[in-house]
C-alpha positions in Angstrom: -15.1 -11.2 16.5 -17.8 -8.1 15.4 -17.6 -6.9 11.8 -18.2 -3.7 11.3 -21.9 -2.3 10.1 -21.7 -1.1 6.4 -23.1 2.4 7.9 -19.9 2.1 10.6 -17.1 1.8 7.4 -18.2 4.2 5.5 -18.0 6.4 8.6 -14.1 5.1 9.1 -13.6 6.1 5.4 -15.0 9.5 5.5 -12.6 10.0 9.1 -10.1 8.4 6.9 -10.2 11.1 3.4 -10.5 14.0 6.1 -7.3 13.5 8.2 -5.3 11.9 5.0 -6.8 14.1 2.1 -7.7 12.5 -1.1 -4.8 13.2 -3.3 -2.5 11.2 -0.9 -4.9 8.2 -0.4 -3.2 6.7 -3.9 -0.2 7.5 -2.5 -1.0 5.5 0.9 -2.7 2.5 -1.0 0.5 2.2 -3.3 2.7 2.2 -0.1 1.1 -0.3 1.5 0.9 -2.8 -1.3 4.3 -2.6 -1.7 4.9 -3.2 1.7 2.7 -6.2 1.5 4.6 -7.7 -1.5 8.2 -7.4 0.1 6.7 -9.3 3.6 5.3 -12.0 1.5 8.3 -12.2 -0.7 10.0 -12.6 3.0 7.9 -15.2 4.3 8.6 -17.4 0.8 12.3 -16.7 1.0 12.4 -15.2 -2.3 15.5 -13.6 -3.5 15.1 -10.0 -4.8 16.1 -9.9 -8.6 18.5 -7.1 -9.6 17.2 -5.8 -12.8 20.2 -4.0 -14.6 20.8 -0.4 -14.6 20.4 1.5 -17.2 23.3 3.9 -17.7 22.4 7.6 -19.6 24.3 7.8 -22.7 25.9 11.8 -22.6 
């Protein structure tokens, strides 16, 4: 399989920040991670902790 050329990513990047903006490329990034964590923990069989919830005091 071809790698891309470093000249050839950072063209995909620049495409990339054009169609997606900057300020949601974080936003992206943090969404995939996430979504990366949850399959792994799926594939290892994990079970999700429940943390507690905190309840506001009126």
């Amino acid at each position: 399989m071809h790698f891309p050329l470093p000249w050839q990513l950072v063209l995909i990047l620049l495409v990339i920040l054009i169609i997606f903006g900057a300020s949601k490329l974080p936003e992206f990034g943090k969404g995939l991670g996430e979504g990366i964590r949850n399959f792994k923990k799926a594939l290892s069989g994990e079970e999700e902790e429940k943390k507690p919830e905190k309840k506001e005091q009126a």
